[in-house]
N, C-alpha and C positions, 0 to 999 in steps of 0.2 A: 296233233297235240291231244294230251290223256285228257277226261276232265278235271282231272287233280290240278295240271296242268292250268288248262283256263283259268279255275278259281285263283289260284296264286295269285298268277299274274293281275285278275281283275281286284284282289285283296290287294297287291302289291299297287296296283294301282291308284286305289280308293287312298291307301297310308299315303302316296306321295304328291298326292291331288289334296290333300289336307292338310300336309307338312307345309304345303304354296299357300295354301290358303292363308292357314294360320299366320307365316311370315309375313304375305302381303298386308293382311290386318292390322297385324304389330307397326308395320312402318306407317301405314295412314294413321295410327293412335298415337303418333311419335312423331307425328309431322313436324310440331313448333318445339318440339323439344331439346336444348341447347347440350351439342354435343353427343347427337342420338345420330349414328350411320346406317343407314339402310341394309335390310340380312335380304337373305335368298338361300331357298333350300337351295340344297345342291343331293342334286339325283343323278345316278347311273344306273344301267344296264345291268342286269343279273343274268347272269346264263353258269346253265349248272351241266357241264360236262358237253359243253357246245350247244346247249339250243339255249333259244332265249324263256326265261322266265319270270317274265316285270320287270319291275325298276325297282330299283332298293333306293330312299333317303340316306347317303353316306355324312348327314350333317348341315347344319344351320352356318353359313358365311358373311361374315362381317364384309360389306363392299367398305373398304381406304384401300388409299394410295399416299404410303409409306413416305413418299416425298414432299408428297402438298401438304400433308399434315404437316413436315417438319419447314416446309416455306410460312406453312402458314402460324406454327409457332416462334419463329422468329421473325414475323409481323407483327406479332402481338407484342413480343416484349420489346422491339424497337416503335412500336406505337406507345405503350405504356410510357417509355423513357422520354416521350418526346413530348406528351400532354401534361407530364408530373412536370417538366421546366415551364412547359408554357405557361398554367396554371399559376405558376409560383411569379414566372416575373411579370405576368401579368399583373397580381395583386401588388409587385413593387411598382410599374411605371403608372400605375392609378393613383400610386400615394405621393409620387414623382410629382405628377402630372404634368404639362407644356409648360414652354416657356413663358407663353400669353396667358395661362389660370391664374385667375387673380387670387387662388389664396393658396399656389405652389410655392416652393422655396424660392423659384426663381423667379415670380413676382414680388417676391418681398425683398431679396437681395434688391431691386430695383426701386423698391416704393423706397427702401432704406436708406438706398443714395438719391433719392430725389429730396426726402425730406433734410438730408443734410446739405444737399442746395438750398433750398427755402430757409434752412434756418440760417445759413451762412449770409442771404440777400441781407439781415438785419440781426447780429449776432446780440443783441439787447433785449433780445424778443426769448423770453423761457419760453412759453407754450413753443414754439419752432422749437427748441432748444429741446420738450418735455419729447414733443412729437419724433425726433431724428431719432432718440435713447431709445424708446420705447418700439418705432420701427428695426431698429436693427436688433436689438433682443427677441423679437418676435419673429429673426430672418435667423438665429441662433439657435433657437425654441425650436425651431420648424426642424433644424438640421440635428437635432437633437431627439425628437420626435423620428425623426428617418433610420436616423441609426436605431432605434429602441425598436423599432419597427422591424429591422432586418434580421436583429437578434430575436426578435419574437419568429422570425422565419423562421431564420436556423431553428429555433428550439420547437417547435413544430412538424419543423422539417425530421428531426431527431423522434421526436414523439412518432409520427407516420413509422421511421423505420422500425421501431417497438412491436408495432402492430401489422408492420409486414412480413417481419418475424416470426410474430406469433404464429399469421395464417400460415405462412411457408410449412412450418414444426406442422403442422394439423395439416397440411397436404401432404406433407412427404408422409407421415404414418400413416393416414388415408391409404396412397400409395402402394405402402410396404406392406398393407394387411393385403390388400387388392390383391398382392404378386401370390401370395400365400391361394387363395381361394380360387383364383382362376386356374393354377398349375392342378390343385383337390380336384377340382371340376371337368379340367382339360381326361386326366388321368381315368377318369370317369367315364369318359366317351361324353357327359351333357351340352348342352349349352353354352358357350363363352361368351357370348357376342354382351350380354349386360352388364358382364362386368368390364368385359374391354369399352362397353359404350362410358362406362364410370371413368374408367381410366384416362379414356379421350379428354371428357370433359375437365376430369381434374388437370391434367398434361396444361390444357389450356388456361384454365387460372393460375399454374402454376409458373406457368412463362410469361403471366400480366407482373409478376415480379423478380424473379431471376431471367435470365437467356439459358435454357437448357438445349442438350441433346439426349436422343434417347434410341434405345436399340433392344428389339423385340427378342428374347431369348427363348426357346424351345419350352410348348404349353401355355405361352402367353405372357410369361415375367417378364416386365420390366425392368433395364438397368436405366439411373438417370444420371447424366450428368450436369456440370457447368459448361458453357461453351467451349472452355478453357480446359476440360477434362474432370474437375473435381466433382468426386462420387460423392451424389446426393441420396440415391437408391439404389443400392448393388445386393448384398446379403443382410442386410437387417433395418432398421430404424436410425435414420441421421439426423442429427437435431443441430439446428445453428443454435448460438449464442448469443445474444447482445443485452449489456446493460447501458440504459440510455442516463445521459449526465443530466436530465432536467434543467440544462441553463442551455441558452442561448449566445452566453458572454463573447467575446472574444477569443478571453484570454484560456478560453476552456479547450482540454485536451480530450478530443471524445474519443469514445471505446471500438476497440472493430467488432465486427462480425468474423465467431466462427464457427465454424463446422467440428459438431463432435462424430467421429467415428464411430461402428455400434461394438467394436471389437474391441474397448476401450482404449484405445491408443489416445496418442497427445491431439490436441485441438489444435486445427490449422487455420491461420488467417482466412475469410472468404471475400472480406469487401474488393481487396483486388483481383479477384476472378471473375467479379460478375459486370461482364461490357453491355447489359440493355436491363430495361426491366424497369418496375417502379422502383426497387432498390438502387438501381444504378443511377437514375432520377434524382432521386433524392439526395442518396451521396454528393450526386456532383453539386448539386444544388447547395446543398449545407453546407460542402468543403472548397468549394473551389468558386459558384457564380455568385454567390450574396456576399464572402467575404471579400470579393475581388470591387462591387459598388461598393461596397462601406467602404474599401479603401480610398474610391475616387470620392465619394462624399466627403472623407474627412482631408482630403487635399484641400479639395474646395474652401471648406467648412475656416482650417489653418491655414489658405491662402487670405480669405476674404479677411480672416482676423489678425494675419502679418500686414495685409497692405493697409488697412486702418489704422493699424499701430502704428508702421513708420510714419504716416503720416501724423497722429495726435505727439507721436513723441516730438516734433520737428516743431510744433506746434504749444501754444501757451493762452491760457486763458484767462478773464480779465476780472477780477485780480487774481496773478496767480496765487494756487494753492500752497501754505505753510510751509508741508511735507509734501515729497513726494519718495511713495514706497515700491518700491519693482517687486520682480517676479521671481520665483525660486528658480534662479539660473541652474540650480545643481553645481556651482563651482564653491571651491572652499581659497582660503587666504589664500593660499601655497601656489594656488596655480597663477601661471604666467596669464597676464591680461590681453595682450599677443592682439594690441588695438595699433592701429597706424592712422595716419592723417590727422585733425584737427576737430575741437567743438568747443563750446564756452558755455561755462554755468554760470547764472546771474542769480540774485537775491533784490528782489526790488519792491518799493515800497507800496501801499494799498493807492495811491494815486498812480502808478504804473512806474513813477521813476524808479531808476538804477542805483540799491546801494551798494552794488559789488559786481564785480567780475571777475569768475576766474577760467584765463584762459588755458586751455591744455594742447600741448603740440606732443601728439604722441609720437611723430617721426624723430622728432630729439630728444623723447625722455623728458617732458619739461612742463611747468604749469607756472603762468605769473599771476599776480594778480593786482586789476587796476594796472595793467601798462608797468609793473613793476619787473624786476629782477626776474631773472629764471631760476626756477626750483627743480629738483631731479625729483621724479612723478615714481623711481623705482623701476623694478620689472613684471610684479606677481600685482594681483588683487588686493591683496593687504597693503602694500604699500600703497599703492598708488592714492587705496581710501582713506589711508593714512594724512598723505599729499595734500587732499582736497582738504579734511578735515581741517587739517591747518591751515588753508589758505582761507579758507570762510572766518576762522577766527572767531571774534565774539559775533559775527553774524548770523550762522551757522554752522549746519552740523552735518560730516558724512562718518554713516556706520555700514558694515557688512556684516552679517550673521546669518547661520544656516540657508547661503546660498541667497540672500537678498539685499543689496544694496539700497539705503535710503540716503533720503536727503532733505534736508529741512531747514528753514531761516530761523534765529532764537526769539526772533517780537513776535512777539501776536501783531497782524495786521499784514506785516511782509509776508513776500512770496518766495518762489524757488520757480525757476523758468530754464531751459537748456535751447541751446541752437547749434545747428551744425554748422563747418566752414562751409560758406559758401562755393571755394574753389577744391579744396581736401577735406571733405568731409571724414570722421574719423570711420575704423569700421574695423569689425572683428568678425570676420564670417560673414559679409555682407552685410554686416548691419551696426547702426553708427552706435554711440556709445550710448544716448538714453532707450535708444531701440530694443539693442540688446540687451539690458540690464529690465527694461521694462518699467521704466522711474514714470512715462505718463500713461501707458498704457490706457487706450479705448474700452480694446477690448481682453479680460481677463480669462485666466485660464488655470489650473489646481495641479497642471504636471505639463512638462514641454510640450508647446506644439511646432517648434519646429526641431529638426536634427543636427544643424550645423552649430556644433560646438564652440567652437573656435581651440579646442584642444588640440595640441602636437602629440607625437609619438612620445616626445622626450616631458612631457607633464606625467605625476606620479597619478596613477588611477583612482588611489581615496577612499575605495571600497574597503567595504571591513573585511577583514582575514578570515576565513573560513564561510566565508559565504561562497556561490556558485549560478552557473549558468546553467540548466537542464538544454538537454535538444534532443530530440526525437527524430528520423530519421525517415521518412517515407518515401517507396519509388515512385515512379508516375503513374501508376495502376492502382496507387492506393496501399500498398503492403511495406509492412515495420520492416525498417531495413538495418535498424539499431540505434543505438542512445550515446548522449555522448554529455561527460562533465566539464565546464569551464572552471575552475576554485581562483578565486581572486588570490592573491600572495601579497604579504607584507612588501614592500619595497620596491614592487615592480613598478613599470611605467604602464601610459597606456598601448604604448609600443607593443608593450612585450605582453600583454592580452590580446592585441593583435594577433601576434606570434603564435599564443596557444592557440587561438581558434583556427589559425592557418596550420598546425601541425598537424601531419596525413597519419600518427599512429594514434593519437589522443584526443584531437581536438575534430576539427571540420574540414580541412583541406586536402583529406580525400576526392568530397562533395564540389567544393566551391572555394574559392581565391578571397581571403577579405582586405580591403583596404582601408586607410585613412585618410582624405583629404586632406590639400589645403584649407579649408575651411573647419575642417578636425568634425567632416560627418563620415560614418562606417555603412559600406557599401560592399558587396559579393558578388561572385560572375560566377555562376557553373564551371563545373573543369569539364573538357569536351568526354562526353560518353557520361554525361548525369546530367543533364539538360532535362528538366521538369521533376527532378529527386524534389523533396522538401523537406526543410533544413525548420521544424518548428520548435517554438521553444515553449515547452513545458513547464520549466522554472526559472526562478531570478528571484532568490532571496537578501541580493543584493544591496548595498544602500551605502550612498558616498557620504562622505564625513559631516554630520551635524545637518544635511541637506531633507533624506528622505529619500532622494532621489534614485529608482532603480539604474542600473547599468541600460539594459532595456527601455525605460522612457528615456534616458538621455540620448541614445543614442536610434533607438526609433527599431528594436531588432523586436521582433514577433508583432501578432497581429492586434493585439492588446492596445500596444505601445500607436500604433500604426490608426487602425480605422478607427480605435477610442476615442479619436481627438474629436470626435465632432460631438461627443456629450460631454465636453469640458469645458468650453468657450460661454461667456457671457459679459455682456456691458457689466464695466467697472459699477461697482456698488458705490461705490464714491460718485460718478457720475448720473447713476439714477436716482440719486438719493439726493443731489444738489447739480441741477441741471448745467447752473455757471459755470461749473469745472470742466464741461466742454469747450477743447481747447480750439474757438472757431480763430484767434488772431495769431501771431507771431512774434517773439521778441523784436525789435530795429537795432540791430546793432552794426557800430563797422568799427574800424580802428581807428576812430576818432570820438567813439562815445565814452562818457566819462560819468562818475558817479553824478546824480543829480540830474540826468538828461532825460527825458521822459519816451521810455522804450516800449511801453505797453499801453494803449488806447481798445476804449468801449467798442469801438466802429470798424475796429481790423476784421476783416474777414479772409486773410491770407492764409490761416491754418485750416478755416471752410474750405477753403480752394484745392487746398491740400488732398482734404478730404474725399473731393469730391473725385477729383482723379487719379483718387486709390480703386476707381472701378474700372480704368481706362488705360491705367498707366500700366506697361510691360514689364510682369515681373520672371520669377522661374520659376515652374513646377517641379517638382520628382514627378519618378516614373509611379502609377498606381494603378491594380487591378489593370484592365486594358488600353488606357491610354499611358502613352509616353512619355517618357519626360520631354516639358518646352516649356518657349519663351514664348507667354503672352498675356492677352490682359484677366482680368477675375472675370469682366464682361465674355470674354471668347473660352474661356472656360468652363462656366458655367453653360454653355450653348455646348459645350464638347461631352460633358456627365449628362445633360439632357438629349443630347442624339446615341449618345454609348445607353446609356437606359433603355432607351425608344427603342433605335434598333438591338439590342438584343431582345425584348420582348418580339416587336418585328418577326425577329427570323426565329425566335422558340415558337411564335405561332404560327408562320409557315409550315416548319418544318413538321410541326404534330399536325398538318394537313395532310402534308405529303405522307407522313408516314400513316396516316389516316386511309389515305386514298388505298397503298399499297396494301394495308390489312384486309379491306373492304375488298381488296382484289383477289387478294390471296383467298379468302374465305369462302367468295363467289366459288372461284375453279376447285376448292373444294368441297364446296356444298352439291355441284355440278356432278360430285362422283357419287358422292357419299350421301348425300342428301335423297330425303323422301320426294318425290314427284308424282302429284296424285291420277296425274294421267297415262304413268307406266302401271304406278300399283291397279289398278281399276283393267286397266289390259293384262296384267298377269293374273287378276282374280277370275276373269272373266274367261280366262285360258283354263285356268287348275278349275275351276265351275265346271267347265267343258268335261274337262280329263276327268274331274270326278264325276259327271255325269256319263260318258264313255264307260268308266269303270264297273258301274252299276246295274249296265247297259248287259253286259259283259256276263256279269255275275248274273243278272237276273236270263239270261238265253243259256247258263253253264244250268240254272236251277228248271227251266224246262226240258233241257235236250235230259237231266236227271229223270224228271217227272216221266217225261215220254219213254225214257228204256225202262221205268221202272213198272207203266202199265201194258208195254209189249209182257212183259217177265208176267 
């Protein structure tokens, strides 16, 4: 070898003993640095026409492994997805709390019914009397509070995706300038490895909110997807969209997420593309787990305050009250009353006795009064309060207007008291005649809280003419599937709005089946192959005759209507205003009492009784959010939204373990590859030390063997 030769190689040397050097340095100064992969020069052999001449540095190597990076980015974003639910239902089942926290709902449901024990032991007693009102308002208040609560979720839940948004917009351009600069650079022959270390890192925050995949194109650009395919970063800058609704409500229609193209084309839906992530988290969170408890809470909420009712309605307190006014049934004159069985309304005087009675046999169309003649009662609402009205005579008074039925004796001093037959009680929709109209109602409420109408197909609908039902139309991934108009029509039935939402070119029965019970409440079944679509409703400008009453609250159709009810409910104002009118006694009647008999006493405590096994006594549920519909008590229901609570937090915190654990895992075996380890770097320094001290070696015996030919010469 010439000494031209030597030097080369010993210079080629010195550069690729430096090139190590430097790298090994870079990784020990980058040791804790999140998203920083370990380089390594990379050197080869130089030989120029077969002999060898050094080593040439052909470039600086990023150590990944293209796989574990993409395990370990879809760790991330199935960890993200898992900790954003946990997180959220956690902060609900704290506000839940146990069954046994004394100042949970469902301690108070309980204090509520004990104190209407205590007050029922001696119905004479107001403080019991002040005490019961004031416990079960505060078991209303509580459920009231929960719901406000869950829509503060939602609307937080909705504010986070604002700002996940945001960050996404500010990675993907990050991103797309990246692909630009590495390819300049690549082109270059420089350095890549800092900006592919950028890239990493961003990849990785940006899969804590979407689920991506990604695929390295020639010079280092990145193209990004969704799991699902949709291009986040291919040829230019993609920006998602979202404007957030700033409520929490219900009845709010919120906006999607989407993706603008950089080629200006149309914007495409994204929320249903993206299966993990803090996006996907949230989403589900907002749409589908906090609105599914509010549902079950306001089961609860208008269970606890239908089995009170039927009981205070059954019920009569001492003396009874003047008036009694019901509730905005939502019905108008015209509709059939469609009541069967038996009840009796009495007027009696401030000493408890009987100045009237009038009985009503709704299986014969009939009402007497006082053991008199039978009277035909009609077939609609109007008549029948027609009926009554005349049979009270100069005693009293019944009126119906915008949907509420009253009833009132004309002295001052007399009462107005109702009882059910003992053997045929009456009943329209399960529930008996002052039940359903609401005449003693406990507990009050400002729009339906139950759905069983008692309307037929063949009753006229009542909604005003040109009003409508919106519905919006989503798959089970979350994506607009289309809109659809209900318009109320002059003269239809409710039949025949039935009809329209079951028509598969106009209405919903492409989606789903609707029906009308016996009991005239509206229920739907997926048609097979659309099982988890959702059918929401948007609008309901709706409103029955003189009532108020939307289409939607009567009939309990969107989520509005649905998990509203538990911040509608409250003890009668009447009753906390004048604790007497809590109805703890009973009328006595049978078919041998006669005016003048004394049916109402201080000391009855049989509508207490009443009372008190409205916690125990077996009613129905509907189906809500994840429990199903049944038959049982307010007490085992209430135990059934407190383990549906519990265990979903339960298993959201589980499972952000689990998906905890697998991240932690995934990151190891790729930290393993990619990752700085200061006891290889410190051996490859101490290698390339070596090599460049060899080198020098080299060079300085090329610069004597010079010296020595040049003092022979």
């Amino acid at each position: 070898m010439s000494l031209n030769g030597i030097i080369g190689s010993a210079l080629s040397g010195l550069s690729a003993s430096q090139a190590g050097l430097n790298s090994a340095a870079n990784n020990v100064a980058n040791v804790n640095t999140p998203g920083y992969a370990r380089t390594e020069a990379v050197l080869q052999a130089l030989n120029v026409g077969g002999v060898a001449m050094g080593v040439q540095v052909v470039g600086i190597s990023r150590i990944a492994d293209v796989y574990l990076q993409a395990a370990s980015i879809r760790a991330i974003s199935a960890g993200e997805a898992a900790q954003i639910q946990a997180d959220g239902l956690d902060k609900v089942q704290s506000q839940f709390g146990k069954l046994d926290d004394e100042g949970s709902m469902f301690a108070r449901l309980s204090r509520a019914f004990s104190s209407l024990s205590q007050a029922s032991v001696d119905p004479s007693q107001s403080v019991a009397r002040l005490s019961a009102a004031a416990d079960l308002q505060a078991f209303f208040d509580e459920t009231n509070r929960l719901s406000l609560m869950i829509s503060d979720q939602r609307k937080d839940a909705d504010a986070q995706i604002q700002a996940a948004v945001h960050r996404t917009n500010e990675i993907l351009s990050e991103l797309s300038g990246l692909n630009a600069s590495i390819q300049s650079v690549s082109v270059a022959g420089g350095d890549t490895s800092g900006i592919a270390n950028r890239q990493s890192e961003l990849l990785d925050e940006l899969s804590s909110y979407v689920d991506i995949r990604t695929e390295t194109k020639a010079g280092g650009r990145l193209v990004i997807r969704t799991g699902d395919g949709v291009a986040l970063v291919e040829t230019g800058v993609t920006q998602l969209e979202y404007t957030p609704t700033g409520s929490g409500a219900y009845g709010v229609s919120y906006g999607q997420i989407f993706v603008q193209p950089p080629n200006g084309a149309e914007a495409k839906e994204l929320g249903g593309h993206i299966q993990s992530g803090k996006l996907f988290g949230l989403l589900d969170l907002r749409d589908r787990i906090l609105p599914e408890i509010a549902d079950e809470l306001a089961e609860l909420t208008s269970g606890a305050a239908d089995a009170l009712n039927l009981a205070h309605n059954n019920s009569a307190s001492y003396p009874a009250p003047q008036s009694l006014t019901g509730r905005n049934t939502g019905l108008v004159a015209a509709d059939l009353h469609n009541f069967t069985g038996a009840t009796t309304l009495a007027v009696t005087a401030a000493s408890g006795t009987l100045v009237k009675r009038v009985d009503i046999d709704f299986d014969a169309g009939t009402l007497s009064v006082d053991g008199g003649a039978a009277v035909a009662i009609g077939t609609s609402v109007g008549s029948l309060t027609t009926a009554i009205n005349a049979a009270l005579g100069g005693d009293g008074s019944a009126t119906f207007a915008n949907g509420v039925l009253t009833l009132a004796a004309s002295t001052a001093g007399n009462g107005v008291a109702t009882l059910e037959d003992a053997t045929t009680p009456s009943d329209r929709a399960g529930r008996g005649f002052s039940h359903f109209f609401g005449l003693n109602d406990l507990v009050s409420s400002s729009r339906p809280g139950f759905f069983e109408t008692g309307l037929s197909a063949a009753d006229a609908h009542q909604f005003t003419t040109g009003t409508s039902l919106s519905f919006k139309i989503t798959t089970p991934d979350g994506r607009p599937s289309g809109t659809v108009d209900i318009p109320m029509v002059t003269g239809q039935t409710v039949g025949d709005v039935v009809t329209a939402l079951n028509n598969t070119t106009t209405g919903l029965g492409r989606y789903a089946t609707f029906t009308l019970d016996s009991d005239g409440q509206l229920s739907s079944v997926p048609k097979t192959g659309y099982d988890g679509f959702d059918l929401n409703l948007t609008g309901d400008d709706t409103s029955r005759a003189g009532t108020g009453v939307s289409f939607s609250q009567l009939f309990g159709v969107g989520l509005a209507a649905t998990a509203g009810r538990s911040e509608v409910f409250s003890v009668s104002n009447v009753i906390r205003s004048d604790s007497s009118k809590l109805a703890l006694g009973q009328l006595n009647l049978d078919a041998a009492t006669v005016a003048g008999d004394l049916v109402l006493t201080s000391g009855d405590a049989r509508g207490g009784q009443l009372l008190q096994s409205a916690m125990t006594t077996t009613r129905s549920f509907d189906a809500a959010g994840s429990i199903n519909a049944a038959n049982s008590s307010l007490q085992d229901y209430a135990a059934r939204l407190a383990g549906s609570v519990g265990s979903r937090a339960a298993r959201a915190e589980s499972e952000a373990a689990s998906a905890d654990v697998l991240r932690s895992t995934a990151q190891t075996k790729r930290s393993n590859v990619e990752g700085v380890s200061l006891d290889e770097e410190l051996a490859a320094m101490t290698l390339y030390q070596q090599s460049y001290n060899a080198s020098a070696r080299m060079l300085q015996a090329a610069k004597e063997m010079t010296d020595t030919l040049m003092s022979i010469v």
